[in-house]
C-alpha positions in Angstrom: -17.7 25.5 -14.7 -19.1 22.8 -16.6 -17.3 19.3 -17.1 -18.5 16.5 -20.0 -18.0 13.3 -19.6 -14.9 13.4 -21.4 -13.6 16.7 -19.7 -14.5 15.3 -16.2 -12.7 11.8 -16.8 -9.6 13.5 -18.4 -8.9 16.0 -15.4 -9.5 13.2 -12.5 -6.9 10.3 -14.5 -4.4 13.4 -14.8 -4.7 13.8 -10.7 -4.4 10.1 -10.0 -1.3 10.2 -12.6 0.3 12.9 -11.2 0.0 11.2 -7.6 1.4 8.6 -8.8 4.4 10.3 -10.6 4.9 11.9 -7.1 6.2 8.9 -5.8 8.5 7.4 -9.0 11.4 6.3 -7.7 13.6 7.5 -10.2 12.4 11.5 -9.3 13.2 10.9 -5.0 15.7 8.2 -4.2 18.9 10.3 -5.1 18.0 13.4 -3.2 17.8 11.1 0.3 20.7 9.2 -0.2 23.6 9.3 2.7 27.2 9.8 2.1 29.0 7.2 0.7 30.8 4.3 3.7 34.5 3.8 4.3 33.2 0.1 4.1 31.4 -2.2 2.8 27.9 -0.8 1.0 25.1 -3.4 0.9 21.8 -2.7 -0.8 18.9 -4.7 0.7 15.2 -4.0 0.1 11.5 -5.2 0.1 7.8 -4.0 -1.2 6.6 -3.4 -5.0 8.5 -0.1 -5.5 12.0 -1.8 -4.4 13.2 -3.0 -7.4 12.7 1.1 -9.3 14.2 2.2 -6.2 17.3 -0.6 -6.4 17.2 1.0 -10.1 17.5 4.3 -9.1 20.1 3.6 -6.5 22.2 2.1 -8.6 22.6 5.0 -10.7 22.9 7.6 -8.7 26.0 5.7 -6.9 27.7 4.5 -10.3 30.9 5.7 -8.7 30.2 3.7 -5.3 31.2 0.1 -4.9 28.0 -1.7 -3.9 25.9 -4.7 -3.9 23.2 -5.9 -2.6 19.8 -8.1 -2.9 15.8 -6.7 -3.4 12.4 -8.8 -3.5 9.7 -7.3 -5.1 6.2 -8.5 -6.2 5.6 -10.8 -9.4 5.8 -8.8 -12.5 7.6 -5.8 -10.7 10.9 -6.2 -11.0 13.1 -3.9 -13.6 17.0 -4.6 -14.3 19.1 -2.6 -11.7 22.7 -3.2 -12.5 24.8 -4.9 -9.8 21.9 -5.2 -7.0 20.1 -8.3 -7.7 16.6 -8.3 -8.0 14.4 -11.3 -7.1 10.3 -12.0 -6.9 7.8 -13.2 -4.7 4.1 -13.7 -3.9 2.3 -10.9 -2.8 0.1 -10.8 -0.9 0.2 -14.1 0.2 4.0 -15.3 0.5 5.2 -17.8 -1.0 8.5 -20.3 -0.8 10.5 -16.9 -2.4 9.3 -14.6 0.2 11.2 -17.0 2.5 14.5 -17.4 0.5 14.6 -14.2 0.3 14.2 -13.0 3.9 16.6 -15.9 4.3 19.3 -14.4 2.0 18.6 -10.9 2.8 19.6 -12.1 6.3 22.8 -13.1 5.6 23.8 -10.2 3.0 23.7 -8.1 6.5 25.3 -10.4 8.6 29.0 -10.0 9.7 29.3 -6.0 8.6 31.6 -3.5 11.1 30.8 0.1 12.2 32.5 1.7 8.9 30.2 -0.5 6.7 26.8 0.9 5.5 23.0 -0.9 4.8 20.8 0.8 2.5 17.1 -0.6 2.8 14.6 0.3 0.3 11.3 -0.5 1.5 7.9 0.5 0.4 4.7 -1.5 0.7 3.9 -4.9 -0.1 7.2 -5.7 1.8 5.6 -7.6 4.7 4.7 -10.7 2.4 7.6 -10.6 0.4 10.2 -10.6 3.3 9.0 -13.7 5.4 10.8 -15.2 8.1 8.9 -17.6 10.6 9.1 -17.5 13.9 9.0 -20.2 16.5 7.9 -23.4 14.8 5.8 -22.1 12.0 5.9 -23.3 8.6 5.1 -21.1 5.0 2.1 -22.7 5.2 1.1 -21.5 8.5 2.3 -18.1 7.5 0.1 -18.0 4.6 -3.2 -19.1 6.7 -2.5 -16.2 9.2 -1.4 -13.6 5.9 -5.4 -15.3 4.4 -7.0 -14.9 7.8 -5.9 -11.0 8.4 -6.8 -9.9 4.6 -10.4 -11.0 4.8 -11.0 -10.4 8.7 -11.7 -6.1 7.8 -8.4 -5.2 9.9 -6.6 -2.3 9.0 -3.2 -2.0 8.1 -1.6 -1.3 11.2 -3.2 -4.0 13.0 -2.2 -6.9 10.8 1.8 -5.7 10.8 1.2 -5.3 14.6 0.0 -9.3 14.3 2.5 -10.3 11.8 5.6 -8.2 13.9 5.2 -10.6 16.5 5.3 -13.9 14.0 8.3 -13.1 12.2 12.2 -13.2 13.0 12.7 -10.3 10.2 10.0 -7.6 11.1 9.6 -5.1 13.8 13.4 -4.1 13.9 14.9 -7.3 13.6 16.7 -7.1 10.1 18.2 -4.1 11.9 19.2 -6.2 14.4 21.3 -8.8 12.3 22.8 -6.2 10.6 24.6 -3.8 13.7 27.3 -2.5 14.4 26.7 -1.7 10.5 24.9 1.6 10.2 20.9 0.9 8.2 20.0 3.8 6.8 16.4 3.0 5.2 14.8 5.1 2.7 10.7 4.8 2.8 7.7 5.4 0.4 4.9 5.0 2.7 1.9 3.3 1.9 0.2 3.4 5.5 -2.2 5.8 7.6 0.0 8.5 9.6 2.8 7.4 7.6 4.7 5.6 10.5 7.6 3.9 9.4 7.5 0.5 11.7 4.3 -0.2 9.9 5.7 -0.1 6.3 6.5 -3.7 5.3 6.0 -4.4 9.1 9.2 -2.2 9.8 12.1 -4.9 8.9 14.7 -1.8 10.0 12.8 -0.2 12.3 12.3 -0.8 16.3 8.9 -2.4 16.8 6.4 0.4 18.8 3.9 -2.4 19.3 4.2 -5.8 21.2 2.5 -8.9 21.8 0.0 -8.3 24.2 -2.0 -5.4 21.2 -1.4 -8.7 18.7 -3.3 -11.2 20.7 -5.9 -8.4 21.5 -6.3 -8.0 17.7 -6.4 -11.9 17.1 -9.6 -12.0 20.1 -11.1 -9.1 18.4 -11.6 -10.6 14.6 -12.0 -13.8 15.5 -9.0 -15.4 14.0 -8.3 -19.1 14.1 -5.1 -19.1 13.9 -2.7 -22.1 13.4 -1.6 -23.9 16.8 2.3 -22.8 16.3 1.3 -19.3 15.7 -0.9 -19.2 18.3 2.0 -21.2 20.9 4.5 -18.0 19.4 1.8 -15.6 20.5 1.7 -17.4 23.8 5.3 -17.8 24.1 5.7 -13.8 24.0 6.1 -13.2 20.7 9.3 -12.5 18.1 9.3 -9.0 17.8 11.3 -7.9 20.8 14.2 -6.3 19.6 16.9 -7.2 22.3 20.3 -6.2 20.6 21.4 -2.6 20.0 20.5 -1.0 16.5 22.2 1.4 14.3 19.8 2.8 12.3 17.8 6.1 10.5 14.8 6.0 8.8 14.3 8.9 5.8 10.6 9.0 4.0 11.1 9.8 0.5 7.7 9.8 -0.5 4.4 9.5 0.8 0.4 10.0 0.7 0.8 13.3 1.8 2.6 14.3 -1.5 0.5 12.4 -3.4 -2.1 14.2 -2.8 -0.9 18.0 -3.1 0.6 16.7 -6.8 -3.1 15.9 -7.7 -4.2 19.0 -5.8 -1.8 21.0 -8.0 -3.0 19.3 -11.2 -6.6 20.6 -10.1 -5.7 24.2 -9.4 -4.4 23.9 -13.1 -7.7 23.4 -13.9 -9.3 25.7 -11.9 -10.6 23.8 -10.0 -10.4 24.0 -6.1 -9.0 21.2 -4.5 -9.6 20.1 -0.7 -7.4 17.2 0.7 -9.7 15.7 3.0 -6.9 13.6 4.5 -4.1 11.1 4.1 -4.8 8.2 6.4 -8.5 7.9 6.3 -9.5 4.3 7.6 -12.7 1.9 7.4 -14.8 -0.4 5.9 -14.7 0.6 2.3 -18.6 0.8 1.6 -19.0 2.5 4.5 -16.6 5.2 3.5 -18.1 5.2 0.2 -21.9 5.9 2.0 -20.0 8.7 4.2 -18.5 10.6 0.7 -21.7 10.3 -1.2 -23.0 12.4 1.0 -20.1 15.0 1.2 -20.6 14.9 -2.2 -24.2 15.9 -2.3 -23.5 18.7 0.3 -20.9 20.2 -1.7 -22.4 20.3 -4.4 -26.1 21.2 -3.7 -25.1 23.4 -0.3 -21.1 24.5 -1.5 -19.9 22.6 2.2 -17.2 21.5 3.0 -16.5 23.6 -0.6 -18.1 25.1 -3.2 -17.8 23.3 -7.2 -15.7 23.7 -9.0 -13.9 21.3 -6.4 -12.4 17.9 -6.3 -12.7 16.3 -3.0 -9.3 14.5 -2.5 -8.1 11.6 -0.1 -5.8 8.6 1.0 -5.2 6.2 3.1 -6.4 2.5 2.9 -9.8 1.4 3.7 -10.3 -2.3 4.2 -13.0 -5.4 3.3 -14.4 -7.6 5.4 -14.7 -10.8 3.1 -16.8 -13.9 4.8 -15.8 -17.3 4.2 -16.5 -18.3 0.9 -16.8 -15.2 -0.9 -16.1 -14.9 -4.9 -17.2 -12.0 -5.8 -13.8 -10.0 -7.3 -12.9 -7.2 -6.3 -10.6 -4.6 -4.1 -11.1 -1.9 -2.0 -11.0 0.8 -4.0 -14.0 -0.7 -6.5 -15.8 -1.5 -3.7 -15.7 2.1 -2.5 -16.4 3.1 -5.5 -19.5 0.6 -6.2 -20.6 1.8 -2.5 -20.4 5.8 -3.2 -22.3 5.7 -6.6 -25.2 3.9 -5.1 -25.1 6.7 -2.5 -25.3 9.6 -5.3 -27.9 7.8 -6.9 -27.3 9.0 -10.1 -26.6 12.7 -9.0 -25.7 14.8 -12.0 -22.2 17.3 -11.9 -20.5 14.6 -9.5 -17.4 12.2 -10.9 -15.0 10.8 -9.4 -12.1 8.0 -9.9 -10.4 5.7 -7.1 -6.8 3.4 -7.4 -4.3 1.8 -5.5 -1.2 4.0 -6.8 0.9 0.6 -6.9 -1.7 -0.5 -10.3 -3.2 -3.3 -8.2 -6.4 -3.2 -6.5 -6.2 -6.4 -4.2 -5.7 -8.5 -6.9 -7.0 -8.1 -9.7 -5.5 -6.3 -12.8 -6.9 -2.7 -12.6 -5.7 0.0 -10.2 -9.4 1.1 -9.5 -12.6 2.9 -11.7 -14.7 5.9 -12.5 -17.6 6.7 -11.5 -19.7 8.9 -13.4 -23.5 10.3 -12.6 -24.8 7.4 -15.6 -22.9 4.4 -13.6 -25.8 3.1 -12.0 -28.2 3.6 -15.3 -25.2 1.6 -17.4 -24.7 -1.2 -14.7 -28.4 -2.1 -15.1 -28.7 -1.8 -18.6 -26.4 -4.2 -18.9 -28.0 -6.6 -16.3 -25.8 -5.7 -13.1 -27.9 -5.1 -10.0 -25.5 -2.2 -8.1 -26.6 -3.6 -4.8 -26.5 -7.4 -5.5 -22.9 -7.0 -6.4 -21.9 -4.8 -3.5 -23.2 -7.5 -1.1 -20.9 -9.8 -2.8 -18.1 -8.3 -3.4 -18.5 -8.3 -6.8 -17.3 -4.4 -7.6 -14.5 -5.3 -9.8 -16.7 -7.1 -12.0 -19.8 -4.3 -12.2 -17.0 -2.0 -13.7 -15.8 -3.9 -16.1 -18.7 -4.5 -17.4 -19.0 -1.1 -18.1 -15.8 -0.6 -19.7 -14.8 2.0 -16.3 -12.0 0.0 -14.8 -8.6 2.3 -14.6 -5.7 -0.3 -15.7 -2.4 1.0 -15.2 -0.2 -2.0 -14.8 2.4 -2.1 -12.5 3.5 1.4 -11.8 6.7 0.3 -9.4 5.8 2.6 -6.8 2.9 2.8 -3.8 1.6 5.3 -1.9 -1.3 3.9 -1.1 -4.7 4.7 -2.2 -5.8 8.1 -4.1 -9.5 8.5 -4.3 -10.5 12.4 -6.4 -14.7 13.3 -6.2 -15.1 16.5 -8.7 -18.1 18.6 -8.5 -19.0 20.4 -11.4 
């Protein structure tokens, strides 16, 4: 099979679209939702997909008195009738990630055993909702939040740190809210798809403590401010004491994500293989590792045989050093990373995004690449190379004109990267 330009673009935006329709909020929250209480029902949520879902909800139970509060990020929030729907800063917190972890708290406080909690949480949750433990302040809060995005950890390891600075995460929302039953209903946007990671697990009992948070702080480095480190010294916040009533449901995930593009692929026969949904690393290094899957698939037909689309999530990470201003995300900077590995190879394409619309944060969900990327980069005066060492990915596609912009999509199931082989 033979792909264009045009052809090739057209079929990898129509996977990454239809991983992202996987996951709309409007298509999964009413087939997880429990019965109806004999009590009170209270409607409480956090992460960029929480206010759709809060939407969603709230028609589906039109019949069912409710109310409730959800925080989602700046420019994500859509009406959703009587749950109230604030913003906040993300992913930095700001002074409304605090009143509304602060409010949130109290919504759930003083419920009995016949009352129920709905939770919608996806990611992005675990700036939004912020509660400081011990004698931090917001500002503190923010300097650990700065320290963890540019150190290169992964995912899990900066909820495991931030569990253990926060009276909200790692269970404790739960907490506040027993003897009422929590049922929380889950997109995932993390690796393995464990839900006391998503939005550092608010509703869900913590699986990590503080000993594997001050191992991760020694292990990148990280200065952090003297009443975090006296919380981290003083055992932590995450310990969950009091009994919890709660169930967690995943609604969506990576996982389906990925066989949605997969099927959109078979529709054009082409062969898909989903490489995996929780890949992890530094992203130019994962970008170096699928040039060269690339290359063998389609010069040798291993791991598969063109026409194919390699297809993977997960969330790789960036290490940024101090200083840095180069612009970009993750996903450019894998991308920037995997076409200097092709070098140019003809019959390879491929396109990377976040599926939330926002590649760290900047406004495009990801790019292309195509086998002329490098050629158009320098003709327009971009070393590939240069800007890769500086973090300066988002930039090199746009100057191009190859930048996927999607807006907000109100959902996220983390990252969706599609390499076809002609």
């Amino acid at each position: 099979m033979t792909f264009s330009d045009t052809s090739a673009r057209d079929a990898l935006r129509q996977m990454f679209d239809a991983a992202v329709t996987s996951a709309d909020p409007v298509r999964v929250v009413s087939n997880h939702l429990p019965d109806p209480p004999k009590g009170r029902c209270i409607v409480i949520g956090a992460g960029k997909a929480s206010a759709a879902m809060a939407a969603a909800l709230d028609a589906a139970w039109s019949d069912v008195e409710l109310s409730g509060l959800v925080v989602t990020r700046y420019g994500h929030a859509v009406p959703a009738g009587r749950i109230e729907i604030v913003e906040a800063a993300h992913p930095v917190p700001d002074a409304m990630s605090v009143e509304a972890a602060t409010r949130i708290l109290e919504k759930v406080r003083d419920l009995g055993p016949d009352d129920l909690v709905i939770a919608l949480i996806s990611g992005g949750g675990s700036a939004l909702l912020v509660a400081p433990a011990g004698n931090m302040t917001l500002a503190d809060k923010k300097e650990v939040n700065r320290m963890l995005l540019a150190s290169g950890a992964t995912i899990s390891e900066m909820n495991t740190v931030r569990k253990q600075l926060s009276n909200i995460k790692g269970g404790r929302l739960a907490q506040a809210a027993y003897p009422a039953r929590v049922v929380t209903l889950v997109i995932s946007d993390v690796p393995g798809d464990n839900s006391s990671e998503i939005a550092s697990g608010p509703t869900v009992s913590n699986e990590t403590g503080v000993v594997e948070a001050r191992e991760i702080v020694a292990r990148y480095k990280l200065a952090l401010p003297p009443e975090a480190i006296a919380v981290l010294d003083g055992g932590g916040s995450a310990a969950v004491s009091a009994p919890i009533n709660a169930e967690t449901r995943l609604i969506a995930s990576p996982s389906t994500a990925l066989h949605a593009a997969a099927q959109v692929a078979q529709s054009h026969g082409i062969r898909p293989l989903i490489l995996g949904d929780a890949l992890e690393g530094e992203a130019r290094e994962v970008g170096t590792v699928f040039a060269g899957i690339a290359l063998s698939a389609r010069d040798k037909g291993l791991p598969v045989a063109g026409p194919a689309v390699l297809l993977s999530g997960g969330e790789t990470s960036v290490s940024l050093p101090k200083g840095s201003t180069g612009r970009g995300g993750r996903n450019t900077e894998f991308l920037l990373s995997l076409a200097i590995g092709l070098s140019g190879a003809n019959s390879i394409w491929a396109i990377a995004g976040d599926t939330d619309g926002i590649d760290g944060v900047e406004d495009a969900a990801g790019a292309f690449v195509t086998p002329d990327t490098l050629t158009r980069l320098q003709q327009v005066g971009i070393a590939p190379r240069t800007a890769l060492s500086q973090h300066d990915s988002y930039t090199a596609f746009k100057a191009i004109g190859d930048l996927v912009v999607t807006g907000p999509t109100l959902t996220n199931v983390n990252d969706i990267r599609a390499i076809l082989i002609g």
